[in-house]
C-alpha positions as CSV (number, residue, x, y, z in Angstrom):
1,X,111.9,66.5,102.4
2,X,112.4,70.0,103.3
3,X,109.9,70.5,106.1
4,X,110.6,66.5,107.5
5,X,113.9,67.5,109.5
6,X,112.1,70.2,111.0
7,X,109.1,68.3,111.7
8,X,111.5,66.1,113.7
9,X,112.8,68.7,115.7
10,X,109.1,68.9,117.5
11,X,108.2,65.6,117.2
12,X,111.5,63.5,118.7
13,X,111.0,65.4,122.2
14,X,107.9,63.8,122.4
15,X,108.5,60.7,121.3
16,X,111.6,60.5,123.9
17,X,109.0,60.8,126.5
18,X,106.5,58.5,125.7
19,X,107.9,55.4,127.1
20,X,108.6,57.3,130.2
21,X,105.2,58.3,130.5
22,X,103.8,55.2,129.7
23,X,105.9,53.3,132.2
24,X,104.5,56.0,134.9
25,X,101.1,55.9,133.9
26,X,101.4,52.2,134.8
27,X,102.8,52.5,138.3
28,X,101.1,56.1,139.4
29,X,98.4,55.9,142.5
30,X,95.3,56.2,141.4
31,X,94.5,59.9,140.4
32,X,92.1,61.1,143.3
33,X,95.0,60.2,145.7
34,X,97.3,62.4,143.6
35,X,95.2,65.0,143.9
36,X,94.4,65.2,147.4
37,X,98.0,64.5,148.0
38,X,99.1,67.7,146.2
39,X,96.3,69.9,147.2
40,X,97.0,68.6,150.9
41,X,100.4,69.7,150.6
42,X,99.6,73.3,149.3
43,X,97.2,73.7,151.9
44,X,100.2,73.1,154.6
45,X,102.3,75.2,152.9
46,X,100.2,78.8,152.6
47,X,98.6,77.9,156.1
48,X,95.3,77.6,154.9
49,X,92.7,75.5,153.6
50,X,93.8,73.0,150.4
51,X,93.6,75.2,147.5
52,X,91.8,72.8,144.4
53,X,91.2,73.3,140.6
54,X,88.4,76.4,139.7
55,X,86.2,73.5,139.5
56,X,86.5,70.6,141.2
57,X,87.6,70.6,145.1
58,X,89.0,66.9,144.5
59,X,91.4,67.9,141.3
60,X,94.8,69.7,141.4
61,X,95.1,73.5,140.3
62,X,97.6,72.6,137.8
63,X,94.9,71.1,135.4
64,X,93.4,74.3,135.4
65,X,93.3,75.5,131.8
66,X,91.8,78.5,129.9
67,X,87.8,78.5,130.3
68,X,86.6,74.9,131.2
69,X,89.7,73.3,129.7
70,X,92.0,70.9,131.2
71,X,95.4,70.9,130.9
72,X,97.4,67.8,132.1
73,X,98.5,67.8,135.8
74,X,102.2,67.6,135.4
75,X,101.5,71.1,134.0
76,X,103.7,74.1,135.2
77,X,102.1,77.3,136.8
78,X,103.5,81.0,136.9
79,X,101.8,83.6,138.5
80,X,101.5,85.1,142.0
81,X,99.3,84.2,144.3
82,X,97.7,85.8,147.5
83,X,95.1,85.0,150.1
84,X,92.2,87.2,151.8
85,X,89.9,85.8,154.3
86,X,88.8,82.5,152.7
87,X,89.5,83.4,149.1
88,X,92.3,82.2,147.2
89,X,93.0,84.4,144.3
90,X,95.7,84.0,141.4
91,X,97.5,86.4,139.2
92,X,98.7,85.8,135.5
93,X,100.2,87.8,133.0
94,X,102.6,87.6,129.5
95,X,103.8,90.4,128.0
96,X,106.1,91.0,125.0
97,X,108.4,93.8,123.9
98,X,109.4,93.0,120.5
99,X,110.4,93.9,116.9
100,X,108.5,91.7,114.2
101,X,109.8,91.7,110.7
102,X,107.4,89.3,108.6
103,X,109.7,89.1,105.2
104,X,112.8,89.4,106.2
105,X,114.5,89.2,102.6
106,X,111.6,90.6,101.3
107,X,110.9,88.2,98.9
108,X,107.4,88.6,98.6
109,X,104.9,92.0,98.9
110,X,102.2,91.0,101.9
111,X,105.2,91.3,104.8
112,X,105.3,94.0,107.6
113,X,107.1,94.9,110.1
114,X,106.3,96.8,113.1
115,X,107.2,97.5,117.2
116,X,104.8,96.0,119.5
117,X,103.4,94.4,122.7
118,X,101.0,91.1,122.6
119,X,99.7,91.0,126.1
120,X,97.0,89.6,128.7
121,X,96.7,90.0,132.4
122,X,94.7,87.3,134.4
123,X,93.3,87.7,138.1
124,X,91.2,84.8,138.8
125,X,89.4,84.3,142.4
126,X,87.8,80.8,144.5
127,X,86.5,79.9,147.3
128,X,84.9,76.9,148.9
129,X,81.0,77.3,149.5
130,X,79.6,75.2,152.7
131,X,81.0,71.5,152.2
132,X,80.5,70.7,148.9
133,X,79.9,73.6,146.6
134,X,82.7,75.7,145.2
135,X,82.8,79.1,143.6
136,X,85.6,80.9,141.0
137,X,85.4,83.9,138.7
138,X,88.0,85.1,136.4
139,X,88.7,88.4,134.8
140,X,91.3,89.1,131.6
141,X,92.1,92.0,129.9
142,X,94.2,92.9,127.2
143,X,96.1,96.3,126.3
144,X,96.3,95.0,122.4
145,X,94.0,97.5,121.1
146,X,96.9,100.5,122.4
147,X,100.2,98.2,122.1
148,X,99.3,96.6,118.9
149,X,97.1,98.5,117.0
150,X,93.3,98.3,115.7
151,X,94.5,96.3,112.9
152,X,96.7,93.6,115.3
153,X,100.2,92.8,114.4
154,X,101.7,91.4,111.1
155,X,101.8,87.3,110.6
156,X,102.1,86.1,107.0
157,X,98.9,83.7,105.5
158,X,96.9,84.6,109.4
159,X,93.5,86.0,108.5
160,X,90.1,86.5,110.8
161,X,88.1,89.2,111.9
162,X,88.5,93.3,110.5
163,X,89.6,96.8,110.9
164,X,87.6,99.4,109.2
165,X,85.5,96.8,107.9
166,X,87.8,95.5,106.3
167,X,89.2,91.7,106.3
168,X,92.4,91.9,108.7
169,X,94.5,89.5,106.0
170,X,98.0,88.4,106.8
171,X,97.5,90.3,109.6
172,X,96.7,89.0,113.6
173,X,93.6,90.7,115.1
174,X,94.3,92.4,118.6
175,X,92.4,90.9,121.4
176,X,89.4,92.5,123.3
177,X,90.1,95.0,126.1
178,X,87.8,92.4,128.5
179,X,88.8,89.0,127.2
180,X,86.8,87.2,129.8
181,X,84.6,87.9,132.7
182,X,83.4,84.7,134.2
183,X,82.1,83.0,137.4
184,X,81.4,79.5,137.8
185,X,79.6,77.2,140.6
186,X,80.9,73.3,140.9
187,X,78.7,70.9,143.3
188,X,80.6,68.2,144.6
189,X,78.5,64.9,144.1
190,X,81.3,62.7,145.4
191,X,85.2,62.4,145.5
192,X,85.0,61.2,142.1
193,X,82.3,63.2,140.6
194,X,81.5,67.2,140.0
195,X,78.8,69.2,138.3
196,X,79.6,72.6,137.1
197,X,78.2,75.3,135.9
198,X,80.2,78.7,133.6
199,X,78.6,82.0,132.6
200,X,81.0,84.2,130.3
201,X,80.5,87.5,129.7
202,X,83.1,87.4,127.4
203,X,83.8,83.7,128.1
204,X,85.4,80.7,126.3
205,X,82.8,77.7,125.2
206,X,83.7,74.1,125.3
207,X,85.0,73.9,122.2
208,X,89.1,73.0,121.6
209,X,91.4,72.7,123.8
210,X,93.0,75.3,126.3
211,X,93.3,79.0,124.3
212,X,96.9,79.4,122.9
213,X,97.9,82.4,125.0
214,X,97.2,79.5,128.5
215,X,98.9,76.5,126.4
216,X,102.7,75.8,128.6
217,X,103.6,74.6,125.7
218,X,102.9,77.8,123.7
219,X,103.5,81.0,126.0
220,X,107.2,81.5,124.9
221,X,105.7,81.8,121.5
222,X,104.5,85.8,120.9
223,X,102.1,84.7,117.8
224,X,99.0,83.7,117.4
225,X,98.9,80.0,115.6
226,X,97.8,80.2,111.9
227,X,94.8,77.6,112.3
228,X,93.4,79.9,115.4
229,X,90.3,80.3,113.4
230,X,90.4,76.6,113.1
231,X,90.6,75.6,116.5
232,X,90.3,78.2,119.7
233,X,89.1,81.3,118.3
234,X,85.7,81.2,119.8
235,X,88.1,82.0,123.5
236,X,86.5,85.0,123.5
237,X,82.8,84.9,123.0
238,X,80.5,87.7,124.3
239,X,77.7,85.3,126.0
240,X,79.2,81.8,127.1
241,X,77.1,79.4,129.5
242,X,78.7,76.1,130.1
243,X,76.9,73.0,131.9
244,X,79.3,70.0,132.5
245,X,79.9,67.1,134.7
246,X,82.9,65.1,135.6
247,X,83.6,61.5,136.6
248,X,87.0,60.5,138.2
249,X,89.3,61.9,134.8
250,X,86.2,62.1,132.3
251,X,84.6,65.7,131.7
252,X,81.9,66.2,129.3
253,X,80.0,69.1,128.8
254,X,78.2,71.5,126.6
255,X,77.6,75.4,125.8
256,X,75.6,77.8,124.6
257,X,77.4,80.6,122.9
258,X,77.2,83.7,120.6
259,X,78.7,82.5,117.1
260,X,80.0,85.9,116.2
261,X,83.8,86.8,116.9
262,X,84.3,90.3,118.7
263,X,83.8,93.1,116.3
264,X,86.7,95.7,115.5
265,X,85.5,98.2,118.7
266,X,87.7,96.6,121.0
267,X,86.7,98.4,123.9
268,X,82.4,97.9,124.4
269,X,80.5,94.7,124.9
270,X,79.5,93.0,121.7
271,X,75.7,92.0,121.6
272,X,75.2,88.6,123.2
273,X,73.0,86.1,120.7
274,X,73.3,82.5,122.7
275,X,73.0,81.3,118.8
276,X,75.5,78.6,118.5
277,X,76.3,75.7,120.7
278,X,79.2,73.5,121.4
279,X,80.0,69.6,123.0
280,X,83.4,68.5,124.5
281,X,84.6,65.0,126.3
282,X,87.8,65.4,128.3
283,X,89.7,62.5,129.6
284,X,93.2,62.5,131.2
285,X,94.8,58.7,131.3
286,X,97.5,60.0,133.1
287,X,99.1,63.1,135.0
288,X,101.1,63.9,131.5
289,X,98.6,64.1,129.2
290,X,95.3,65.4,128.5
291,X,92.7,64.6,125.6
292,X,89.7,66.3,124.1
293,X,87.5,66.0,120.8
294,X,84.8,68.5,120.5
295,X,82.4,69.3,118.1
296,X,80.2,73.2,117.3
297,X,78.1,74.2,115.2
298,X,79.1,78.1,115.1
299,X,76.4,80.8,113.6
300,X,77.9,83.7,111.6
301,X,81.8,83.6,113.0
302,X,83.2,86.4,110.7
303,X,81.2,89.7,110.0
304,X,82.4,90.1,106.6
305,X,80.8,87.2,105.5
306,X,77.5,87.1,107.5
307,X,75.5,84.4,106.1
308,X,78.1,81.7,106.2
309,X,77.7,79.2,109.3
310,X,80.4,76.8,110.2
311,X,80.4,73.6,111.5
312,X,84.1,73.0,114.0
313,X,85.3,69.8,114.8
314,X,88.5,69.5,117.0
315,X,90.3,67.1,118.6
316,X,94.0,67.4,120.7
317,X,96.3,66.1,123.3
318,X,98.2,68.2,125.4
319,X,101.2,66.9,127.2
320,X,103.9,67.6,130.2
321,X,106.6,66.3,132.1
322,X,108.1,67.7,135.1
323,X,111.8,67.3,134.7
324,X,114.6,66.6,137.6
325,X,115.3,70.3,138.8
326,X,113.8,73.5,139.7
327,X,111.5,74.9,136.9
328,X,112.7,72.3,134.3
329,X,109.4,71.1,132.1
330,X,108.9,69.3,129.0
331,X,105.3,70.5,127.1
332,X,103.9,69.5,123.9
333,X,100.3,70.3,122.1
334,X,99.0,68.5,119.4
335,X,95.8,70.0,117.8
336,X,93.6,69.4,114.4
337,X,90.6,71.5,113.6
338,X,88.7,71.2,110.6
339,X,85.9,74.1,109.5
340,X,82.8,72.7,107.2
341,X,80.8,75.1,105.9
342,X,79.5,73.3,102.7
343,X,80.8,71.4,100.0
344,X,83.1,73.8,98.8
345,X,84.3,75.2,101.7
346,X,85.9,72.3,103.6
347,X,88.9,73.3,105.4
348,X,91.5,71.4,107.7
349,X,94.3,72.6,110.1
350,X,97.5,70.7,111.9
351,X,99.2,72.0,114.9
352,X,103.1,70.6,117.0
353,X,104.5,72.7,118.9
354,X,106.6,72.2,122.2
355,X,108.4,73.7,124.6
356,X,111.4,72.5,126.6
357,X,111.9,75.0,130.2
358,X,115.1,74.1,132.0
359,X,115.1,76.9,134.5
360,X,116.1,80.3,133.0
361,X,116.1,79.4,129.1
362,X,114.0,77.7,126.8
363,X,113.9,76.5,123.4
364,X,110.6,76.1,121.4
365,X,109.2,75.1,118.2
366,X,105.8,75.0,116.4
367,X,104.6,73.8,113.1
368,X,101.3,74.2,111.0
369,X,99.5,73.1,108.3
370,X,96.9,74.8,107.3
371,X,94.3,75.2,104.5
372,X,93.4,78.9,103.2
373,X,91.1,79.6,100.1
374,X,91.6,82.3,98.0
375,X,89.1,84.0,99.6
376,X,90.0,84.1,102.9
377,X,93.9,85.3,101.3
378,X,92.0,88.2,100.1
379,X,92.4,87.4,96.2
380,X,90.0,88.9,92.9
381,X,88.2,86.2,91.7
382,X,90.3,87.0,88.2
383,X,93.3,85.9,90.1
384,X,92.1,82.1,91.1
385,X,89.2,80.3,91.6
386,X,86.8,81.6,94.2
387,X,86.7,78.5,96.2
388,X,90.6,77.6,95.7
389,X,92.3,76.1,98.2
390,X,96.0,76.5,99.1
391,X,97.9,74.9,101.8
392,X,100.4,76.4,103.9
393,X,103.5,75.3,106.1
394,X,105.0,77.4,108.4
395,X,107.6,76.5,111.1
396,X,108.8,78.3,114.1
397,X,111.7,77.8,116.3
398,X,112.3,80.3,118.9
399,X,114.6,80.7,122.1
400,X,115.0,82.8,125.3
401,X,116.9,83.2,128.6
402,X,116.0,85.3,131.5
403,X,118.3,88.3,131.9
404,X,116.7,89.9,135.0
405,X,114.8,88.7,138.1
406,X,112.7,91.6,140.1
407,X,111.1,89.8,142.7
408,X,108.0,87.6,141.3
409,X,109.1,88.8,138.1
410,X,110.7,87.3,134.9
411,X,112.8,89.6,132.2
412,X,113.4,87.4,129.0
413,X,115.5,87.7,126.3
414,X,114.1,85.9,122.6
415,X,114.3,85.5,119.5
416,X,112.5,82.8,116.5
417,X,112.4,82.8,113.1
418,X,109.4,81.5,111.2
419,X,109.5,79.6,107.9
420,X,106.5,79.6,105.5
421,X,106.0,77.4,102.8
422,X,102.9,77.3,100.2
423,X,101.8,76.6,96.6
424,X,103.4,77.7,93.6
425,X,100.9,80.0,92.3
426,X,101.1,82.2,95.5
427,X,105.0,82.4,95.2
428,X,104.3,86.2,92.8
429,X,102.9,87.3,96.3
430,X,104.4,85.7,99.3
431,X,108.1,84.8,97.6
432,X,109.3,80.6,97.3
433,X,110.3,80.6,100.9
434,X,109.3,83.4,103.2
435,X,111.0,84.2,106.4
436,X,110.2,86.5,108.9
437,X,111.9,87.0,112.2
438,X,111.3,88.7,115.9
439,X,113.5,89.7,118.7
440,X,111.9,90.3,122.0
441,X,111.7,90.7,125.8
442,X,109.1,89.1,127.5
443,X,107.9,89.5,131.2
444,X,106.2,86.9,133.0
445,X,105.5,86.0,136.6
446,X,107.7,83.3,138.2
447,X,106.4,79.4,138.8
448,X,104.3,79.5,141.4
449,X,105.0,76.4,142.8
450,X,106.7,73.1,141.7
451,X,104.5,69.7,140.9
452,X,104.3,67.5,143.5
């Protein structure tokens, strides 16, 4: 009973919105003409031609997701955006100033606490090719490896990837230098159909749904998700190439992709290997929501335990609303992903969170559950069984406000506190009820436009 109040705290927003969205869905024009509508629109408003999605030219930019991924059309969009000759190119970026205490009452002995930055800068570039074909690239980077540290940032029961070969354990990895470095090619077959093609050098595979740190319903929040590993961790995968095809609101499409997550040298090029390979179906019913399932088999994720292949299975929907008002949104994200390795090693995750934007503030909440052996917690085997599996809750509730404008750019003031909650035999370690806390400021680019 502890954990169902909070649970409801994520959960009722959504559930408020539902018949609204179902009564839309039922009375909406049919999705091409929404499209074209919007993108007609843009075009009229920059003075140039209709800007479209990275990869279709008959699909709104605001499904554009992380990768390949979809995100629902009614999705909000901050960046900046500029346009040379017949390119139209798009800037992104999140950045957080913040003080992380991960035991607050120290009540167990794995907390930390530290000053850091969690960031990412985007610049992503199309253009339309001769009538039909159309042509993107995208380039991330992240200053994690100065602002956080070789061994990431402190977050209670997260685990994945090393430093000094070493297993990084309650610890979140910093990301890459070069996140991604992409192009893709999309040949339009007709209004309602699109095949595409995406080479990642790093890159993101079909696999999940949109990458956490591109999630609406996620960028207020400055951590990584506990079930990462579970779900979108392959969004940075040195050697990605992507082959799909889409039909009216249907996308399906496949990749082949190195298995190995980026090593601890944060700044080179890991060795592409094109070893593991990935399938995803797409659908969005409606201009609130968006659905995928997926399925990978991944070769070798972790270098600490070479030998050990994983087979990921994922499923989600992603959801927003555009409220009455300027900048006023209601997002939501709900993801599973479930790691099988063999018979003992069968692990699942659970993720809510959402995000309600009305204007300057927002309030936000996420909750997970999911299952950690005893190995991956970085316990003797004297301690509990090898293969022992434990199951952790943790909630997060989190607000901010904006306390400066400059321009394009957003100066917010946060806070959240996390709640974790786990087995008995792990309370010697991690106390009965953990809290950690943050305080932060976190600069962003303004909406780029409103949805139409």
């Amino acid at each position: 009973m502890k954990t169902v109040k909070p649970i409801l705290f994520l959960v009722l927003p959504l559930l408020l919105a539902w018949p609204a969205a179902a009564q839309e869905h039922e009375h909406h024009q049919p999705k091409q003409d929404t499209a074209k509508m919007h993108m007609q629109h843009m075009g009229m408003q920059h003075g140039t031609m209709p800007m479209s999605h990275a990869f279709s030219r008959n699909l709104p930019m605001n499904r554009n997701g992380s990768g390949t991924g979809w995100l629902p059309d009614a999705s909000p969009m901050y960046g900046n955006m500029f346009h040379t000759g017949d390119w139209m190119l798009m800037l992104h970026y999140n950045l957080f100033l913040r003080y992380n205490n991960q035991d607050v009452f120290e009540d167990g002995n794995r907390g930390d606490r530290q000053f850091d930055a969690p960031n990412w800068v985007m610049l992503m570039g199309q253009r339309f090719v001769g009538e039909k074909g159309l042509f993107r690239f995208s380039t991330m980077v992240s200053l994690d490896p100065l602002t956080v540290g070789g061994d990431g940032y402190p977050l209670l029961f997260q685990t994945g990837e090393t430093f000094e070969d070493e297993p990084l354990i309650d610890r979140q990895h910093p990301h890459d230098l070069f996140s991604e470095l992409s192009v893709g090619y999309t040949h339009l077959l007709s209004e309602e159909a699109d095949v595409f093609v995406y080479l990642g050098y790093p890159g993101e595979p079909a696999l999940s749904n949109v990458a956490f740190m591109h999630r609406p319903s996620a960028l207020n929040n400055p951590d990584s998700p506990l079930g990462h590993h579970w779900q979108d961790a392959t969004h940075i995968s040195f050697g990605v190439a992507t082959l799909g095809f889409r039909y009216r609101n249907w996308k399906l499409e496949g990749s082949s992709f190195t298995g190995r997550e980026p090593d601890e040298e944060r700044y080179d090029f890991d060795k592409p290997r094109f070893d593991s390979r990935s399938a995803r179906l797409t659908y969005n019913p409606s201009d609130n929501w968006s659905l995928q399932a997926s399925h990978a088999f991944v070769k070798s994720p972790e270098v600490s335990e070479p030998d050990e292949d994983v087979y990921r299975t994922t499923a989600s929907a992603l959801y927003g609303k555009k409220l009455t008002g300027d900048n006023r949104f209601l997002t939501g994200s709900l993801n599973w992903g479930y790691n099988y390795v063999d018979e003992h090693h069968k692990e699942h995750s659970f993720l809510l969170e959402s995000n309600l934007q009305s204007d300057k503030f927002s309030v936000y909440g996420r909750y997970e559950f999911v299952q950690k052996s005893s190995e991956e917690l970085g316990f003797e085997e004297d301690a509990f069984g090898h293969d022992e599996l434990f199951n952790v809750n943790a909630l997060t509730v989190g607000a901010n406000r904006q306390i400066l404008e400059i321009g394009t750019v957003n100066f917010n003031l946060g806070a959240q506190v996390n709640v974790f909650r786990t087995e008995n035999a792990l309370h010697p370690y991690y106390g009965e009820l953990p809290v950690s806390a943050q305080v932060y400021l976190r600069v962003f680019p303004a909406a780029m436009f409103p949805y139409k």
